[in-house]
N, CA, C and O of each residue as an XYZ file, in Angstrom:
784
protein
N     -32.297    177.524     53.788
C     -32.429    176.692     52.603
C     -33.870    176.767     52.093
O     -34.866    176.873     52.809
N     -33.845    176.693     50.700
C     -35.462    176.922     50.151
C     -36.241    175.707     50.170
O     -35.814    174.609     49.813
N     -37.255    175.917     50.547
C     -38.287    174.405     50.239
C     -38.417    174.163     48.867
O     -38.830    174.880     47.956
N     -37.894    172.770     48.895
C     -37.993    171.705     47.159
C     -39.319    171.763     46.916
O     -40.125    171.341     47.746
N     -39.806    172.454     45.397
C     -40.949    172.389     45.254
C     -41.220    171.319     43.831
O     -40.246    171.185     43.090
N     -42.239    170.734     43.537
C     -42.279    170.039     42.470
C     -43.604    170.243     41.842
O     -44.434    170.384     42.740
N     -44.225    170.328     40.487
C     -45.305    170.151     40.113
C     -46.372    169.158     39.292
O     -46.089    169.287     38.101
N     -46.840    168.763     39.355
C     -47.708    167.855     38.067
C     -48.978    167.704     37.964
O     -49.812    168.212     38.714
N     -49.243    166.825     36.800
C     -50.540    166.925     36.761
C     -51.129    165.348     36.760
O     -50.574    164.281     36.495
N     -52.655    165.716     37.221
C     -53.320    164.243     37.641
C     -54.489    164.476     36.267
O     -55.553    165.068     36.087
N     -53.310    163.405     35.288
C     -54.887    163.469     34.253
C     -55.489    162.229     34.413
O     -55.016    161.109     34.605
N     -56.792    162.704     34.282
C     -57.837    161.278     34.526
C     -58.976    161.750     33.521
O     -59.004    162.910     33.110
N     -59.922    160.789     33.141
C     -60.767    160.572     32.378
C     -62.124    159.894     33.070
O     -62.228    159.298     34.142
N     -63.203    160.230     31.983
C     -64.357    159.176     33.117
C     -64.261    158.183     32.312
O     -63.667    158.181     31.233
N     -65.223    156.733     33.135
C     -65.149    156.022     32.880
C     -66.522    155.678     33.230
O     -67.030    156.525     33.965
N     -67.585    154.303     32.815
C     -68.948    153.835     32.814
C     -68.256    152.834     33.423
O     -69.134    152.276     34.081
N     -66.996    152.119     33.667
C     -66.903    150.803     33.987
C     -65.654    150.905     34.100
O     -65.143    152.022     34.012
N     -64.621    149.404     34.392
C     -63.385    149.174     34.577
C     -63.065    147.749     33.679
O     -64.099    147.206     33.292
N     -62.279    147.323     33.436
C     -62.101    146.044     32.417
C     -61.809    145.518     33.268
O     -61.159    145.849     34.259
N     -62.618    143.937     32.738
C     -62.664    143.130     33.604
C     -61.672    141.886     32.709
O     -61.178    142.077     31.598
N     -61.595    141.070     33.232
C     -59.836    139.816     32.612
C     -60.438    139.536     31.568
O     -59.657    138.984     30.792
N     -61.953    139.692     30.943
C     -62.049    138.843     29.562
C     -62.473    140.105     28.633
O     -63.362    139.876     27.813
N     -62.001    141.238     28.673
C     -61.798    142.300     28.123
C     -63.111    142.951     27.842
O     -63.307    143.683     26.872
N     -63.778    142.721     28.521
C     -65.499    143.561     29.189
C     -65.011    144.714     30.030
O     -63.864    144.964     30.400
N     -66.268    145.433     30.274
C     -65.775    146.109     32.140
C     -67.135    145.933     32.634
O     -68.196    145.701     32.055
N     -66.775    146.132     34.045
C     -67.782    146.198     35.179
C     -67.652    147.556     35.482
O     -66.775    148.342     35.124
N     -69.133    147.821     36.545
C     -69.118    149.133     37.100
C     -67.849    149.067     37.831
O     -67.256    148.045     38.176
N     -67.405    150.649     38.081
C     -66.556    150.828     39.487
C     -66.779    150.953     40.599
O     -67.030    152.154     40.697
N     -66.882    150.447     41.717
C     -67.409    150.495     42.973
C     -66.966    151.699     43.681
O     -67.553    152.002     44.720
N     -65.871    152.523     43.188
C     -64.756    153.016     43.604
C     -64.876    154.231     43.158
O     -64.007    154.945     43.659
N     -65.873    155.044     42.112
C     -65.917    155.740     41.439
C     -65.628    155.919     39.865
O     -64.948    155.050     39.319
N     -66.133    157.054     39.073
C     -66.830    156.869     37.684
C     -65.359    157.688     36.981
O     -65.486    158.831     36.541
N     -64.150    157.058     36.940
C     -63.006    157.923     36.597
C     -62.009    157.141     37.137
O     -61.915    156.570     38.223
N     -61.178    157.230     36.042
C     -59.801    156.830     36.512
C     -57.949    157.700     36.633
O     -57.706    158.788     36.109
N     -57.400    157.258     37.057
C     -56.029    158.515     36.832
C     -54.790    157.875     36.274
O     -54.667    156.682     36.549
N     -53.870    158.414     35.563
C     -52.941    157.947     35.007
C     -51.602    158.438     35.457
O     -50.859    159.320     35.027
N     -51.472    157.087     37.056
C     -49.849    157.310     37.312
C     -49.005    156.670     36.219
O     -49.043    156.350     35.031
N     -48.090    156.664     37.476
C     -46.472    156.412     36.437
C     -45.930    156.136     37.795
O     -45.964    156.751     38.860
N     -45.137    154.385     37.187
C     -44.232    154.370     38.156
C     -42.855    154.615     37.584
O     -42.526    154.702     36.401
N     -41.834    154.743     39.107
C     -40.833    155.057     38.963
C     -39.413    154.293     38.342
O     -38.989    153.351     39.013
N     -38.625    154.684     37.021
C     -37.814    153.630     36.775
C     -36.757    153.354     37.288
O     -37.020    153.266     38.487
N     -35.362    153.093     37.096
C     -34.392    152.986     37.708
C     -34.309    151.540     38.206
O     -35.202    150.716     38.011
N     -32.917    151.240     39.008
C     -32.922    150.063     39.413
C     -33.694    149.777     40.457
O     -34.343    148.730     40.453
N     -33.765    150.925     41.841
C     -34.401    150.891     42.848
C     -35.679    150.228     43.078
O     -35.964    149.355     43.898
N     -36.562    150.946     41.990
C     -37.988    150.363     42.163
C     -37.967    149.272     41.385
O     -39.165    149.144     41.634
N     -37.700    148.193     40.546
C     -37.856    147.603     39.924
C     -38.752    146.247     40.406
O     -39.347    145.563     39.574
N     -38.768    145.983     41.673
C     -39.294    145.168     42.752
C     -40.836    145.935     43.210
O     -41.937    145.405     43.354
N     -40.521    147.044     43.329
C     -41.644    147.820     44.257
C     -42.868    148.169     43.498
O     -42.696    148.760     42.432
N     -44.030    147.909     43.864
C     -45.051    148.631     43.530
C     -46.154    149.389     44.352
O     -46.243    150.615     44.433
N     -46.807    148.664     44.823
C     -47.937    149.267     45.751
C     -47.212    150.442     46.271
O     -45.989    150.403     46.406
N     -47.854    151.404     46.546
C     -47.438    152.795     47.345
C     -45.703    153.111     46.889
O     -44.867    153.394     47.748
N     -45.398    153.013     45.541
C     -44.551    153.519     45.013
C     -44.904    154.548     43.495
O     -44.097    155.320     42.978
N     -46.043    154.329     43.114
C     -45.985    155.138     42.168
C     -46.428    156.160     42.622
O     -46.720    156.361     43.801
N     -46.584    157.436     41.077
C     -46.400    159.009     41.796
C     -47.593    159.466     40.177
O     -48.045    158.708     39.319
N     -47.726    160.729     40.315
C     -47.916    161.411     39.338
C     -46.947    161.926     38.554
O     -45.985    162.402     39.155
N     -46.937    161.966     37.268
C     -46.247    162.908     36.419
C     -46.229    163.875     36.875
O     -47.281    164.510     36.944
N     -44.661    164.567     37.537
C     -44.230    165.884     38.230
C     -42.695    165.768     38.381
O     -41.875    164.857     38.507
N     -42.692    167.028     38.315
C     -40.938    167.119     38.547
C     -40.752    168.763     38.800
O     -41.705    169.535     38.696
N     -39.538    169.152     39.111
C     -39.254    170.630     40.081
C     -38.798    171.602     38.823
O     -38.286    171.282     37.751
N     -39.198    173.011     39.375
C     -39.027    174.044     38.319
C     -37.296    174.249     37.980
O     -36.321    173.921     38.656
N     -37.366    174.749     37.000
C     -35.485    175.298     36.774
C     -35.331    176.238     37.560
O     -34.500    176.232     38.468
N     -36.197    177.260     37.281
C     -35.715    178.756     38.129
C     -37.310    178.884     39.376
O     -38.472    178.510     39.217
N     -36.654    179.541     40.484
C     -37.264    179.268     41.229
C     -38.849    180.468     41.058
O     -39.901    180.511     41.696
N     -38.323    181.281     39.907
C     -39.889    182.161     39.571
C     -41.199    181.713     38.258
O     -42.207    182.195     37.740
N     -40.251    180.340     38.201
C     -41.047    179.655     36.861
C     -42.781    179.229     37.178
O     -42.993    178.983     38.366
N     -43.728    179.147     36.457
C     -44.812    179.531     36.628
C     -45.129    177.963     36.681
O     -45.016    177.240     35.691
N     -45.599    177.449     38.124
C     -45.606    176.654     38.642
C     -46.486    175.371     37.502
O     -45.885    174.304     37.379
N     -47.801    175.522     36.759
C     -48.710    174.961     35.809
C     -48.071    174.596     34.891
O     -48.198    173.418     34.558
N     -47.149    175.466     34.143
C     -46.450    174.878     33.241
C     -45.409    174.230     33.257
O     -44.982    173.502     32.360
N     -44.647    174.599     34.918
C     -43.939    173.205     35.027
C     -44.563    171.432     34.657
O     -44.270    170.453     33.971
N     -45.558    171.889     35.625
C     -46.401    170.338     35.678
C     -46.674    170.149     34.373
O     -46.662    168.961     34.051
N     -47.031    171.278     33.105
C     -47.364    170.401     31.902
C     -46.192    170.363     31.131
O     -46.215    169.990     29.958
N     -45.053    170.765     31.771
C     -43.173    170.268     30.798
C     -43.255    168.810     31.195
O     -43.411    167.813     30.490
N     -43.118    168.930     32.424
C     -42.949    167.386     32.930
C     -43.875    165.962     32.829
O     -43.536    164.812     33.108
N     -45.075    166.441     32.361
C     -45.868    165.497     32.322
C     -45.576    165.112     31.116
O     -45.835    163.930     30.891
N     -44.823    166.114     29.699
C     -44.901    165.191     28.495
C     -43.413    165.003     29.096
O     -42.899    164.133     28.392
N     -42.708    165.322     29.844
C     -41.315    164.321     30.031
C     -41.388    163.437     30.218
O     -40.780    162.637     29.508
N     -42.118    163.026     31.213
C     -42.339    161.648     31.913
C     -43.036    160.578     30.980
O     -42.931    159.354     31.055
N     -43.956    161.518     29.857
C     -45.075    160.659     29.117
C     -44.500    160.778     28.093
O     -44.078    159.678     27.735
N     -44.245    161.588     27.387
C     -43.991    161.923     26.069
C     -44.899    162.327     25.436
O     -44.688    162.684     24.277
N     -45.968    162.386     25.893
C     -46.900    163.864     25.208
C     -48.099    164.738     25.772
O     -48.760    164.180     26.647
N     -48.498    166.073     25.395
C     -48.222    166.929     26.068
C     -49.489    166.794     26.795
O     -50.273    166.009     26.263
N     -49.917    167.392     27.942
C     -51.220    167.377     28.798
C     -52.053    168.153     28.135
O     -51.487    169.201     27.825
N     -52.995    168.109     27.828
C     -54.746    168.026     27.249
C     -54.253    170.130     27.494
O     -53.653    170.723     28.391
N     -54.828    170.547     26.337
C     -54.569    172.260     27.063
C     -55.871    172.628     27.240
O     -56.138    173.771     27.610
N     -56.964    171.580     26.964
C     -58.127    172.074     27.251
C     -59.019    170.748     27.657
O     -58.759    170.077     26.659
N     -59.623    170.170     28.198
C     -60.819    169.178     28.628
C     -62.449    169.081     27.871
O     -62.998    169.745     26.992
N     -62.732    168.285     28.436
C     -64.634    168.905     28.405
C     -64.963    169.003     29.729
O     -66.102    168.553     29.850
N     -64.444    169.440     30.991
C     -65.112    169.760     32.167
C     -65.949    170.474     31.392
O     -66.015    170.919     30.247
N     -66.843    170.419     32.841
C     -67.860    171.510     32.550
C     -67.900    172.249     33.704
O     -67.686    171.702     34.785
N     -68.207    173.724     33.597
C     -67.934    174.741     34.678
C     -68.554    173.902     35.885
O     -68.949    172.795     35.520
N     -68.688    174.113     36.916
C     -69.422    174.001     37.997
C     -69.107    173.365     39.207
O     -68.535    174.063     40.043
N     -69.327    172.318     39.458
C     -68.585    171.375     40.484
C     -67.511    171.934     40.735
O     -67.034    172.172     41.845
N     -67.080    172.169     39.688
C     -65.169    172.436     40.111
C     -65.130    174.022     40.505
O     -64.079    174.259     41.101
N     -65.811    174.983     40.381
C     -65.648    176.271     39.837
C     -64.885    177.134     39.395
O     -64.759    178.347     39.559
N     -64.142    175.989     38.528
C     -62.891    176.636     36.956
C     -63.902    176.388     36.170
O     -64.936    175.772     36.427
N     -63.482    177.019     34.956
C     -63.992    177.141     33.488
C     -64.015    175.806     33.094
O     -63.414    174.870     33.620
N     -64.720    175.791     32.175
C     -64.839    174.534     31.847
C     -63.453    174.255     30.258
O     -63.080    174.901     29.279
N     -63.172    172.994     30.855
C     -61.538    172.620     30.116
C     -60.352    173.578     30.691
O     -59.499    173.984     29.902
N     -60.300    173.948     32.109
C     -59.288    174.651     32.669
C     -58.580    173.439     33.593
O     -59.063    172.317     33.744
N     -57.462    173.872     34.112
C     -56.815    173.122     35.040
C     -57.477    173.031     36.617
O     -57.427    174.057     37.295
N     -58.079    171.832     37.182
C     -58.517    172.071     38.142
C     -57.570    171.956     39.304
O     -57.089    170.845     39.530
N     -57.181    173.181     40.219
C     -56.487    172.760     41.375
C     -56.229    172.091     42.032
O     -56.769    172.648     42.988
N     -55.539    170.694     42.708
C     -55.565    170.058     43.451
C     -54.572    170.192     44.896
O     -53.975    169.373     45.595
N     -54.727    171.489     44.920
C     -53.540    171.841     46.246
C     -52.218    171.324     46.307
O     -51.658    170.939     45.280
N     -51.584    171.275     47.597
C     -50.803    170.349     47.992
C     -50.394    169.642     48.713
O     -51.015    169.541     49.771
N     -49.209    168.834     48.530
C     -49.024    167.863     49.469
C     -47.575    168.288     50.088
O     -47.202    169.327     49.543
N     -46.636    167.809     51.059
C     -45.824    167.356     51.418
C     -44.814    166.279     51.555
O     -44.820    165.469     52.482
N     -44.230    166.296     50.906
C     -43.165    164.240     50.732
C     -42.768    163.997     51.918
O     -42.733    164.987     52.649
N     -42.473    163.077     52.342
C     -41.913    162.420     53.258
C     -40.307    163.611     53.486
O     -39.950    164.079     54.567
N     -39.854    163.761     52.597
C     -38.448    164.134     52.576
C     -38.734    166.038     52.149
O     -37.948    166.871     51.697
N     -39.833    166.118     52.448
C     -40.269    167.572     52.660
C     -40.133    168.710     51.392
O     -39.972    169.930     51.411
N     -40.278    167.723     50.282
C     -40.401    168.661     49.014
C     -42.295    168.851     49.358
O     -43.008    167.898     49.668
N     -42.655    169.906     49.244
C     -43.802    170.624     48.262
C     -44.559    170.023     47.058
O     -43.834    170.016     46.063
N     -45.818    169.504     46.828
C     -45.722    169.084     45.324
C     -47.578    169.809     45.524
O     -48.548    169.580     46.246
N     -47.187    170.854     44.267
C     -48.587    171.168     43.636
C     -49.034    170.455     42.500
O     -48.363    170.163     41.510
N     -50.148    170.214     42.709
C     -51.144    169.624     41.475
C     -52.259    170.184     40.871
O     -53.099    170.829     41.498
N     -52.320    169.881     39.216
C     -53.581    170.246     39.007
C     -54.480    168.708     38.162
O     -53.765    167.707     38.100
N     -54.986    168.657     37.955
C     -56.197    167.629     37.541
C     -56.713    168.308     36.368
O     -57.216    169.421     36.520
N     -56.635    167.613     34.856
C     -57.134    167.617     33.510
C     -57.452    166.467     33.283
O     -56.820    165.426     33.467
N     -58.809    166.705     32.725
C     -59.499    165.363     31.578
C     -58.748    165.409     30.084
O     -58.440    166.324     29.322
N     -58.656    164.423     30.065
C     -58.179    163.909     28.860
C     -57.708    162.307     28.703
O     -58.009    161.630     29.686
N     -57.108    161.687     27.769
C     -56.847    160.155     27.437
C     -55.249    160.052     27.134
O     -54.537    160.886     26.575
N     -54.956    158.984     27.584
C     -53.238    158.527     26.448
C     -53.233    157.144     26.810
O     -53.578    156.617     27.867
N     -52.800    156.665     25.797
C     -53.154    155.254     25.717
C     -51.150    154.571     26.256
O     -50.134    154.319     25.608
N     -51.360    154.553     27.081
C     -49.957    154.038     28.412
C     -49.090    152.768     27.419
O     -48.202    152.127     27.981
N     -49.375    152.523     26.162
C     -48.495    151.925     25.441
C     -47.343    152.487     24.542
O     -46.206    152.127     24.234
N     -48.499    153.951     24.161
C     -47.482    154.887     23.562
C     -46.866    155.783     24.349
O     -46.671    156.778     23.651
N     -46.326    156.006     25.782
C     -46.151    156.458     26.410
C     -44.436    156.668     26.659
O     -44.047    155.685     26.028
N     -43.674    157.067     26.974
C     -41.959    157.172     26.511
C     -41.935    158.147     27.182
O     -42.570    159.178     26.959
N     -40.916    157.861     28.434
C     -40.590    158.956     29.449
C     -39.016    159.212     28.678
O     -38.426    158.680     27.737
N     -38.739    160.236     29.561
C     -37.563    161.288     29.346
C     -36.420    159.859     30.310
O     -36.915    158.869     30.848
N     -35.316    160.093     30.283
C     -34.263    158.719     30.881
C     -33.009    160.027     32.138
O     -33.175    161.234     32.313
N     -32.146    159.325     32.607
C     -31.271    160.014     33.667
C     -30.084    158.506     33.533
O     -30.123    157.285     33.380
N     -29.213    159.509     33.697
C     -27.775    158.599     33.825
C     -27.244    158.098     35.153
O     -26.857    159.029     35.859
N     -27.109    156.857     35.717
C     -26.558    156.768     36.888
C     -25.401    155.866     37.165
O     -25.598    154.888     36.444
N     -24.151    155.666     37.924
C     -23.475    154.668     38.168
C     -24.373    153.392     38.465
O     -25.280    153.513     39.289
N     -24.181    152.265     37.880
C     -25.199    150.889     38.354
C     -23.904    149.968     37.643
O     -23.097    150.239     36.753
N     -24.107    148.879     38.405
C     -23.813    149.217     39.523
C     -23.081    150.152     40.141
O     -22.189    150.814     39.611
N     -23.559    150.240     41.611
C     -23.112    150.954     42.549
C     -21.288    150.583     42.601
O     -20.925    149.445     42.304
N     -20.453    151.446     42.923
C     -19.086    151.849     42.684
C     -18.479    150.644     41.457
O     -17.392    150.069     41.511
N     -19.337    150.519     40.590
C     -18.841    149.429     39.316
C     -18.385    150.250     38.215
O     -18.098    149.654     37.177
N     -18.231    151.872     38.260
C     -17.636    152.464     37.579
C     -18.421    152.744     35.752
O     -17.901    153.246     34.755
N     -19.914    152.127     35.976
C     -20.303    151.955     34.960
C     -21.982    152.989     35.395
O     -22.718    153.297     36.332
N     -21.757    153.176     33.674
C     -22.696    154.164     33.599
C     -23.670    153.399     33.013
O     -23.346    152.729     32.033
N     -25.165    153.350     33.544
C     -26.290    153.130     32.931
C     -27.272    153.995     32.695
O     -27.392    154.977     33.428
N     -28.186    153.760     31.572
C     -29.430    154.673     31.660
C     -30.735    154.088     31.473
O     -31.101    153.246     30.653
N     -31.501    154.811     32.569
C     -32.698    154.184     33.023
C     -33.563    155.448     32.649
O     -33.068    156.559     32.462
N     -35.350    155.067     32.531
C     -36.074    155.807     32.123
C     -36.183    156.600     33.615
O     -35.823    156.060     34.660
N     -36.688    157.844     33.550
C     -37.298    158.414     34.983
C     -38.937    157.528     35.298
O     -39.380    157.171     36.390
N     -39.468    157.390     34.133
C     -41.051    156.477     34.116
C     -40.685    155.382     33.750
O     -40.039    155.450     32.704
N     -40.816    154.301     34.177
C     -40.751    152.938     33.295
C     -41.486    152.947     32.367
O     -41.286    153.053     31.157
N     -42.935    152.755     33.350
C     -44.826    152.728     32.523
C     -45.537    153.366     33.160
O     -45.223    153.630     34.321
N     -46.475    153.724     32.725
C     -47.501    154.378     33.087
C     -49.161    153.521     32.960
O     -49.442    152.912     31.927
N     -49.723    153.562     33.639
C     -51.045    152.854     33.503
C     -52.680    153.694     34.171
O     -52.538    154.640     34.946
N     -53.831    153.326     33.858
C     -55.023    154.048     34.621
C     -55.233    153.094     35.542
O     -55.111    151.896     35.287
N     -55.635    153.657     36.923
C     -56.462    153.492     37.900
C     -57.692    154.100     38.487
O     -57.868    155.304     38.670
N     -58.388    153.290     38.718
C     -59.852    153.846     39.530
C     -59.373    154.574     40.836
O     -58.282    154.088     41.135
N     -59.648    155.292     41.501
C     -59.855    155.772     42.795
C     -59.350    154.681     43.702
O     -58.254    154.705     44.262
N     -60.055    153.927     43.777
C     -59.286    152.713     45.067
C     -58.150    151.578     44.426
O     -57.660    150.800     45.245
N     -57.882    151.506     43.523
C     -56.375    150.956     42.827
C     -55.669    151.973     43.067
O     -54.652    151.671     43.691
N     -55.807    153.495     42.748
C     -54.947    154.387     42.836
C     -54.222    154.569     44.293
O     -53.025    154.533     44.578
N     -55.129    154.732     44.939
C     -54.796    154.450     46.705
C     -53.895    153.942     46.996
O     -52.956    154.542     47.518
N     -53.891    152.600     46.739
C     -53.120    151.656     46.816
C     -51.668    151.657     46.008
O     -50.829    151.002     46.627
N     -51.374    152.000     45.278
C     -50.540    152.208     44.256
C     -50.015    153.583     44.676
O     -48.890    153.480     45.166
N     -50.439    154.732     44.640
C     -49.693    155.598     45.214
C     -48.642    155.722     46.086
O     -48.672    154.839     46.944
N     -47.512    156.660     46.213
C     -46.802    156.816     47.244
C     -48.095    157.614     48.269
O     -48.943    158.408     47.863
N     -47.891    157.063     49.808
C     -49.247    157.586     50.231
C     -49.145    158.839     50.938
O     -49.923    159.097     51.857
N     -48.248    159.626     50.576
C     -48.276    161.457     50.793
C     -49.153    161.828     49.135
O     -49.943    162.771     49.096
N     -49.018    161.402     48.508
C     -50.344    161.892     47.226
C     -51.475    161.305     47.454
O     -52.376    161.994     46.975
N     -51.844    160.422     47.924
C     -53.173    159.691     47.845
C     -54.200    161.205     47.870
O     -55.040    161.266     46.973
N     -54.137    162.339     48.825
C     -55.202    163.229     48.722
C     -55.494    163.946     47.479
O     -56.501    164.602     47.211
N     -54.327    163.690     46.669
C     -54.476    164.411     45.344
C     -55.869    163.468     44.376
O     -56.557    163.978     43.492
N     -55.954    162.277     44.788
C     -56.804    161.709     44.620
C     -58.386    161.558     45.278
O     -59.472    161.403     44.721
N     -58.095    161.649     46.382
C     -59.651    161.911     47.214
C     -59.843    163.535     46.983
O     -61.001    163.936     47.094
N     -58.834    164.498     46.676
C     -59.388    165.772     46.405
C     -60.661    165.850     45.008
O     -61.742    166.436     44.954
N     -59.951    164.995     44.022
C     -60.303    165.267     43.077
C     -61.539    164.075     42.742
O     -62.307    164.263     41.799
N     -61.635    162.948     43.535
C     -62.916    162.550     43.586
C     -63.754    163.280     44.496
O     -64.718    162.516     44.458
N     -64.072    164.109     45.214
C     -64.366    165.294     45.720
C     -65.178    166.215     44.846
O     -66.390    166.427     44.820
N     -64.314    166.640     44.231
C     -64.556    167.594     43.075
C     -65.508    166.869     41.976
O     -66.531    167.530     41.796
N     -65.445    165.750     41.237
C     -65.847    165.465     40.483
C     -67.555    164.842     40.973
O     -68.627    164.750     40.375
N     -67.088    164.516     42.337
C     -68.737    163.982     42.850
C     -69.668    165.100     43.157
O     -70.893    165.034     43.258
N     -68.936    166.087     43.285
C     -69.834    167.652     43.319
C     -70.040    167.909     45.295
O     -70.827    168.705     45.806
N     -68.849    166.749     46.233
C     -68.878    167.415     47.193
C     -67.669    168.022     47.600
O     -66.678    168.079     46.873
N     -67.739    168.570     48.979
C     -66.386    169.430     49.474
C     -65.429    168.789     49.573
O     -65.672    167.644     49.952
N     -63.986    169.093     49.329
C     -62.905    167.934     49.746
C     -62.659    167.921     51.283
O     -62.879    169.001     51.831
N     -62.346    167.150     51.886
C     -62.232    166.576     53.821
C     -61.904    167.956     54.401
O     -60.977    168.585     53.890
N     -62.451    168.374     55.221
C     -61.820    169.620     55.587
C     -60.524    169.792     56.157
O     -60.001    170.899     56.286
N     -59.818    168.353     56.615
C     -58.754    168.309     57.282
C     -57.380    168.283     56.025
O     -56.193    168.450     56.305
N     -57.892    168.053     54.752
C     -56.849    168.080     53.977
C     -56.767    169.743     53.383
O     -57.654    170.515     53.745
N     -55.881    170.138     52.644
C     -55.395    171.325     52.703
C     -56.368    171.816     51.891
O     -56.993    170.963     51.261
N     -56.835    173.576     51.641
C     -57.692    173.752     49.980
C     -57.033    173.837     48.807
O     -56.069    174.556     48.543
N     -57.676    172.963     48.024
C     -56.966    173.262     46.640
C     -55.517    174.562     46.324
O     -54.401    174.340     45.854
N     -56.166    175.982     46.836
C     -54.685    176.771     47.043
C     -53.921    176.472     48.111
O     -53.076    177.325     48.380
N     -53.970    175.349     48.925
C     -52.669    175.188     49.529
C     -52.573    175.511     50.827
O     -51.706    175.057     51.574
N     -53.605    176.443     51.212
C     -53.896    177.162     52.718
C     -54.565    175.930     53.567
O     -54.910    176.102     54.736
């Protein structure tokens, strides 16, 4: 049997601060950038949060499909519009081009799908945001068909909200890429960006 592979992308943006309840921000203690999950819709999660959301990603059609552009089909599925095709990185730290996709290796799910990532700067404002939907019996043997979004919402997090909020087989997609952006090596115990 083939290993389930899935792809997406971790767009994040910098940030000078985080908003604070009277619509200011404070520094981030946590780091200068934030990322824009998405939690999951359906009936299941509707309760769940902490260590349930994910990145915008989902699995190729054919199994020779060019793994990057999966992650940027699915990210405007999930979002409804399309991932940044270019950034303002700037070469270096990362050592991609500057406004390229930065690698973020991969991970492993619990249930042993594969998920590659890449990391783009760019913005979307999580109000205008409209995921793609899936049909399911709900209730369960009630003979009735409902439809639920695959994303409910989507929102930004700092580095240590994200943590927390993540399903925690991605969390490294996040310490990779604060890694990268602080200009040091990512943990040596997590995988390299290609995956080795």
């Amino acid at each position: 049997m083939a290993t389930r592979r899935s792809a997406g992308i971790v767009l994040y943006r910098r940030t000078a601060g985080t908003p604070d309840d009277g619509g200011g921000s404070r520094p981030d203690p946590s780091g200068s950038f934030e990322v824009l999950l998405g939690h999951p819709g359906g009936p299941f999660f509707t309760r769940r949060d902490e260590g349930h959301w994910t990145i915008p990603k989902g699995e190729p059609d054919d199994p020779g499909d060019d793994l990057l552009e999966v992650a940027r089909r699915e990210f405007e599925e999930e979002t409804g519009h399309p991932a940044p095709a270019a950034g303002p990185t700037a070469a270096g730290a990362t050592g991609t081009p500057a406004g390229a996709p930065i690698p973020l290796g991969t991970i492993v799910q619990k249930g042993g799908k594969v998920v590659h990532a890449w990391a783009i700067e760019g913005d979307l404002d999580p109000a205008a945001a409209a995921s793609n939907t899936f049909v399911m019996e709900w209730p369960p043997r009630s003979g009735k068909q409902e439809e639920f979004a695959d994303i409910d919402r989507v929102a930004w997090y700092g580095p240590d909200e994200a943590r927390r909020r993540l399903k925690p087989t991605q969390i490294p997609f996040v310490d990779r890429l604060a890694a990268i952006l602080g200009g040091a090596t990512p943990d040596a115990s997590d995988p390299k960006p290609d995956g080795s």
